[in-house]
N, C-alpha and C positions, 0 to 999 in steps of 0.2 A: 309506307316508310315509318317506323319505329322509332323513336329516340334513342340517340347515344347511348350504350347503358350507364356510362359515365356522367351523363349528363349532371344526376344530383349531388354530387360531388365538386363541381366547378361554382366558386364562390359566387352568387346574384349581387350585382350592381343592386345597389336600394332603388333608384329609380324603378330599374325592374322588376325588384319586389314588390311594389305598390301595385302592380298590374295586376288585372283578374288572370285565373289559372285555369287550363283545361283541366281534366279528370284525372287526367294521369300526372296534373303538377306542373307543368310545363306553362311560363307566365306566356300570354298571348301579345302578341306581340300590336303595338297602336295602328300599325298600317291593315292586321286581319280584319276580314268581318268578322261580324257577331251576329247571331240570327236572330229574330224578334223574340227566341225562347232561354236567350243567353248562352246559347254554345255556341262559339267560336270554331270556325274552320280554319285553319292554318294553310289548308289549299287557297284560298281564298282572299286576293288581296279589296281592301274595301275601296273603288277610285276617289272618294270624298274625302279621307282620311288622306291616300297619295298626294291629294292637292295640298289639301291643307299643310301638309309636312314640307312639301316645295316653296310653295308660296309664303308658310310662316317661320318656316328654316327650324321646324319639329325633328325630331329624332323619328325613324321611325319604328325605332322598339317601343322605348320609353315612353315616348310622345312631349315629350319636354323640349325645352326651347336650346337648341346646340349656341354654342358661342363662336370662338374664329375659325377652329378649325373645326371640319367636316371627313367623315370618314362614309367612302363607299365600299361595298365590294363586291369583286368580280372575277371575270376570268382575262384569260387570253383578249378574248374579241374589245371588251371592254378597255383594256388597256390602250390598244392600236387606234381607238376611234374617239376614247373617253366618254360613253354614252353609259348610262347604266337605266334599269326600265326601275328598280327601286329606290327610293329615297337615301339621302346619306343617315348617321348616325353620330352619336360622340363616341368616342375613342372606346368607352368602356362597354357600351352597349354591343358593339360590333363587335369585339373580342369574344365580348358572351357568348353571340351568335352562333361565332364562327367555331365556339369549342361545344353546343347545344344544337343545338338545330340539325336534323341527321341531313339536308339535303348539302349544308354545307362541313359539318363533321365526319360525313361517312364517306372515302372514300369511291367512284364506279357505282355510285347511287343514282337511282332515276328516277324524276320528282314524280309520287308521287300524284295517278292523275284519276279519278272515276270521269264516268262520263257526266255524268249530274251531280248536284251538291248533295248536302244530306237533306236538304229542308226546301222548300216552295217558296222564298222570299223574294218579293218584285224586284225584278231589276239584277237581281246576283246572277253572274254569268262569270264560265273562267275565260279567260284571256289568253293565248299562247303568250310566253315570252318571245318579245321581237328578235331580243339577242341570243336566244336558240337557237342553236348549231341544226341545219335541216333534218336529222336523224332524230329530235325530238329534243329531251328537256332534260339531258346526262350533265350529269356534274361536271363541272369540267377537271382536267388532271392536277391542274393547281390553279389555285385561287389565291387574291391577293385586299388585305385594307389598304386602301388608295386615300390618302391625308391630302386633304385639297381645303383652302379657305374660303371656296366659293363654287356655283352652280348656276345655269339657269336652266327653262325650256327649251327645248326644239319641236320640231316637228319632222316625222321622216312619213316617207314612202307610206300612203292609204291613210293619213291624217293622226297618225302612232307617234302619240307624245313622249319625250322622252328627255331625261336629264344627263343634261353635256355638262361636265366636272372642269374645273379652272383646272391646269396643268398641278400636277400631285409635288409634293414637295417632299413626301416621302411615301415608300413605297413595301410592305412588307408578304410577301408570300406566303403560304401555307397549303 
């Protein structure tokens, strides 16, 4: 998966700016690993950081501390159930995202998967998404920022934690 080519043209939130950059520029976002040699996978969510972002109401671009309102985002499935497997966001960060980031910018995109990481570091392992449609890990046909002022834990089905969103208050598609 490539980045948007558009991508360096869509204004960076400063929070965002402050963030280390891959190679090709693209700010890494607080929830990736980072490998013990400072490269960053983007496949690769870090679960320490996911917690942290839940538990201390963290963005999880930026890594900064969101205020009342919380933005997730999703597809379809997420909507019907309100579960989302990543962290919410502040409003700016999430727009970023969603005009950056090619799995959720590109259109009939499929995430993005090797079977190994690129490096040997304890403990890194990828994760399906729960909220993966059985056919694998395709973007869905529309996707949505979901404005909620709140979040907690669940747990579903095989011990797979996941964040159930207070009912949205507003609702925007893309």
């Amino acid at each position: 998966m490539k980045p948007n080519d558009n991508w360096v043209n869509v204004p960076m939130p400063e929070a965002i700016a402050r963030r280390p950059k891959t190679s090709q520029g693209l700010p890494v976002p607080f929830i990736n690993h980072v490998y013990g040699n400072g490269e960053a996978d983007l496949r690769i969510l870090d679960p320490q950081k996911v917690e942290r972002c839940v538990n201390e109401r963290l963005c999880a671009i930026c890594g900064e501390k969101i205020g009342s309102v919380v933005v997730f985002i999703g597809g379809p499935t997420c909507l019907s159930n309100r579960l989302f497997a990543d962290p919410g966001m502040h409003e700016e960060c999430a727009r970023y995202a969603s005009l950056v980031c090619p799995f959720l910018a590109i259109q009939n995109v499929t995430y993005a998967r090797d079977h190994e990481p690129r490096y040997k570091d304890r403990g890194v392992v990828f994760v399906s998404n729960p909220l993966a449609p059985p056919g694998g890990e395709k973007r869905p046909e529309k996707m949505f920022l979901y404005f909620t002022n709140g979040y907690g834990w669940v747990l579903k089905t095989g011990g797979i934690r996941l964040i159930r969103a207070y009912s949205h208050h507003k609702l925007e598609w893309f």
